[in-house]
N, C-alpha and C positions, 0 to 999 in steps of 0.2 A: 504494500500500500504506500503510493506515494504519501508523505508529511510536508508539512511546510517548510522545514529544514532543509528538505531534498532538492526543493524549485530555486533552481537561479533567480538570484537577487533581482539580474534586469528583466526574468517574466514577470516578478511579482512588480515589480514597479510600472512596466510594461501596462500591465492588466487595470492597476490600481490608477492610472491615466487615461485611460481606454474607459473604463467607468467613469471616473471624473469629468471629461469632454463628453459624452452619450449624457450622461444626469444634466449638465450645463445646459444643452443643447435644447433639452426634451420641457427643463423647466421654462426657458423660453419662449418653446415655443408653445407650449400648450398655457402659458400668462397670454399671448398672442392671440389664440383661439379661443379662449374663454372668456377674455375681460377686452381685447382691443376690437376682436368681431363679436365680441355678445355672442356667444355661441350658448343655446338656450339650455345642454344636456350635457353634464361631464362625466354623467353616467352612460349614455352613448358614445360620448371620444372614449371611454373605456371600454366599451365594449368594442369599438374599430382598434384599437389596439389589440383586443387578447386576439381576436378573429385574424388578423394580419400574420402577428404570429404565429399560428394553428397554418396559416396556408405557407407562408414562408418556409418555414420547416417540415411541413409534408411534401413541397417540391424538389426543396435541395437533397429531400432522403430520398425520394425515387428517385433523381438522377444520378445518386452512388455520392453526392458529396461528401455529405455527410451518414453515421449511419447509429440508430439507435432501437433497444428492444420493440418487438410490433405492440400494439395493444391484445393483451391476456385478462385472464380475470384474477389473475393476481396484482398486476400493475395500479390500481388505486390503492390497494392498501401498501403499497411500495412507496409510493407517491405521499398520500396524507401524512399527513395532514395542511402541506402545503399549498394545494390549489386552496383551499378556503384565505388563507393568507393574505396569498396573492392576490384573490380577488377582492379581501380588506384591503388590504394595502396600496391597490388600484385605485379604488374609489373613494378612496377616503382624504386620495394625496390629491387629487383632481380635483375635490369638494373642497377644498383646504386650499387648494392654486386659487379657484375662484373668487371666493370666500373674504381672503385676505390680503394687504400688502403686501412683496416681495421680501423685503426687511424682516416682519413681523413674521411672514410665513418661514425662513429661512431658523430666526429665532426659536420656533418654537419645536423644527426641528431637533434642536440640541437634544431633547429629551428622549430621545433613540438611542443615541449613545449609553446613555446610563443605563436604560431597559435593557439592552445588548449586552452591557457589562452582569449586569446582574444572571436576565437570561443564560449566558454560556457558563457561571458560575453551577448556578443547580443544574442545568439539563446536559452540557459537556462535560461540566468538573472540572473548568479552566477559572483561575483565578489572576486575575490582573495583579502586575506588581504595583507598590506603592505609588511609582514616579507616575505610573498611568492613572488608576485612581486619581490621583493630586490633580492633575490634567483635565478631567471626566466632570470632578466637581467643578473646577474653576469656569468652564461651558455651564455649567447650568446654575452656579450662581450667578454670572453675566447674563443668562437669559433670563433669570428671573425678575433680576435689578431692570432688561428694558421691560420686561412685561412690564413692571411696576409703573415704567414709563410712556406706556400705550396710549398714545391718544385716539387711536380708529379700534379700540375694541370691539371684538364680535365674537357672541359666547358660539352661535355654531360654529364659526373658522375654527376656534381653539376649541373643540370638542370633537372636531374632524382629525385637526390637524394629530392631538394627545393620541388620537388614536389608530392614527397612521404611522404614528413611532412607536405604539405597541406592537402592529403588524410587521413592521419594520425588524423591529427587534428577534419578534417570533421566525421571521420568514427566513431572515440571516442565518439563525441558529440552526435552526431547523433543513435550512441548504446544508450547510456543512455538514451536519450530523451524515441526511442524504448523498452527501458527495463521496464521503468518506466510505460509506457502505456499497458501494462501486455498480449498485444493482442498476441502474437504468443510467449513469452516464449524465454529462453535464445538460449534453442535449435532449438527451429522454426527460428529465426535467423538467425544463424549461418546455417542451412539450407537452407534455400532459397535464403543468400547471395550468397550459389557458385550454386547452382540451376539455377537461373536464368542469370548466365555468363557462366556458362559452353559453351554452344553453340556457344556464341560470342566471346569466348574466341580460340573456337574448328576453327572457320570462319577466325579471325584474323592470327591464325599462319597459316593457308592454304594457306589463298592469299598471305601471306610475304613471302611464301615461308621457315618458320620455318621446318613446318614438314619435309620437302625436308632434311635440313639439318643433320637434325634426324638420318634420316633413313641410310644416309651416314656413321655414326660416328662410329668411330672401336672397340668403349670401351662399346660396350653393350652386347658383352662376357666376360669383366671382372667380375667376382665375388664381387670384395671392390666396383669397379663405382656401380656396379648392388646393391649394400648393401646403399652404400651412396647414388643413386637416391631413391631408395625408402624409406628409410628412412626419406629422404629431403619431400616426396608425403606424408608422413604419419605426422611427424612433422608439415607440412603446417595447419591440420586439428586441433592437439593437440594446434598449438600457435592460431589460431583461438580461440580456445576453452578458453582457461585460458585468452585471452585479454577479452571477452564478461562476464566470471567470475569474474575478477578483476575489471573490468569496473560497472558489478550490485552491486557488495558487497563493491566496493569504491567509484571513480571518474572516468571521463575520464581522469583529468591530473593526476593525481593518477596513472593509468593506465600509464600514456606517461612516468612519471619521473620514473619508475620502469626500462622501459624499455632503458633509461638511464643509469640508474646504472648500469644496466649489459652490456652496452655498455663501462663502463669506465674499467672493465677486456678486454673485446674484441679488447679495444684500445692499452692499454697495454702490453697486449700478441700480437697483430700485431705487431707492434714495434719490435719485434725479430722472429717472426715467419712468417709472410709474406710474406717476403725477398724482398716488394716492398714499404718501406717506408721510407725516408730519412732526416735525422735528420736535424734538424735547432731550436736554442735556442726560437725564437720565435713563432712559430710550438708548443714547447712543454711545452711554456711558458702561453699560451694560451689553453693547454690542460688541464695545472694543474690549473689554472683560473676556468677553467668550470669546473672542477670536486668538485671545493670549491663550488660553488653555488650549483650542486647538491646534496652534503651532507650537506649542509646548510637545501637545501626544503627537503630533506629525514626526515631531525630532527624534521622540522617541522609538516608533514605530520601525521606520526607515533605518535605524541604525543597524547595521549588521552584528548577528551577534551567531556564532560559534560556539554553539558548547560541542566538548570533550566528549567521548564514548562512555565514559565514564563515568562522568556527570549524567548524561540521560540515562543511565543503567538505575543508577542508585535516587537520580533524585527526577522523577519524570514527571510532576507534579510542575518545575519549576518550567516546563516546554510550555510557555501560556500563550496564547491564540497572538498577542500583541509582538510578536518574535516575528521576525521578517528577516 
């Protein structure tokens, strides 16, 4: 079984980039689609998302590109509990792009990281060293000092969003666990996560009455919306892909504070691009807080570290997910 120990340093960095610009890209674009075309359903862009993916990877497997197990009746219980996740995790991050600020949505992010840390404690049996802990907190006491400073407060944004970084948390861990167990493969994965939501996903906007909304909306003869939905359905599949990459060839909080860092441009750049964030010293006193802590655990992270035969014999407890 491949370890993290065993991946060259320039995959994992590699990979941990390759997520970074895919998460950039997709938050973008889908702030683009939601809030600058009023796009009326972000439970529909989520379901052209999982759907895209579902066809994407059933083509490039029949033409030999790529190759992963068929569907059995063993393969959902290989799977779960994942697809449910994933399809929290989908909709709740989209509900949470609309919903809020860039700034504000990016902040309340932070709280992923902590759920992840805890999460991979009880369910992997990885325990973060101190320096990272130190780290973990300093992000969410900075996020909570801007919450404190929120002048566009919205209890659904932050109700979406808390709970898109429990999903967040759970899905990470829960990859790895999956990854590690070699049975279906990075690709089979990432497969039968939107595989097996699609339908329920396709159910859910029916009866809410999404699709309705849909089919209403004036901007599906524009050209740029038509450019930037699909692009948003295609992206969906791509940041799938490089979280499941990043996540085998690193960590899951690996994985999470990555996706962080590129949140701390995307905060940044709301800030004046948005045109719905509103300044307050405590707000941005508590941004720059967390951002200390994340470039703290980034230092950390990335540092190569080398333990002895020896050492991982006797003491394999100290091999913690944040080792890269």
């Amino acid at each position: 079984m491949t370890t993290v120990d065993s991946v060259p340093v320039l995959w994992r960095v590699l990979s941990a980039l390759f997520y970074g610009v895919a998460s950039f890209l997709i938050t973008v674009i889908n702030k683009v689609v939601l809030t600058t075309y009023k796009f009326p359903s972000f439970q529909f862009l989520g379901f052209g998302q999982m759907l895209s993916g579902v066809v994407v990877l059933f083509i490039v497997k029949n033409m030999g590109i790529i190759q992963f197990p068929d569907l059995n009746k063993d393969t959902i219980k290989k799977v779960w509990p994942l697809p449910l996740m994933y399809f929290t995790n989908l909709v709740t991050g989209l509900g949470g792009t609309k919903k809020l600020n860039l700034p504000m949505f990016t902040i309340l992010r932070r709280f992923s990281i902590l759920f992840t840390m805890i999460a991979e404690f009880f369910i992997l049996g990885v325990r973060a060293r101190g320096v990272v802990q130190i780290s973990v907190f300093l992000m969410i006491f900075g996020a909570l000092v801007a919450v404190a400073g929120d002048l566009t407060f919205d209890l659904v944004g932050y109700i979406l969003i808390l709970l898109n970084d429990l999903a967040t948390a759970a899905n990470g861990v829960f990859t790895k666990k999956k990854l590690d167990a070699k049975d279906l493969g990075k690709y089979g994965l990432l497969y039968y996560n939107s595989l097996f939501m699609v339908l329920p996903l396709f159910i859910l906007n029916y009866f809410t009455g999404e699709i309705d909304k849909t089919m209403v909306y004036d901007n599906w003869l524009n050209p740029m919306f038509l450019t930037c939905f699909i692009t948003s359905c295609m992206m969906g599949f791509v940041l799938n892909f490089s979280i499941i990459l990043c996540t085998a060839y690193n960590s899951a909080l690996t994985t999470t504070i990555v996706g962080v860092l590129k949140n701390l441009l995307v905060t940044y750049l709301g800030m004046f691009l948005g045109g719905d964030y509103l300044f307050s010293w405590l707000n941005f006193t508590g941004l720059n807080i967390s951002v200390f802590g994340s470039l703290l655990y980034t230092y950390v992270t990335f540092k190569t570290k080398q333990p002895s035969k020896s050492n991982e014999k006797s003491e394999p407890e100290e091999k913690t997910s944040e080792t890269v």
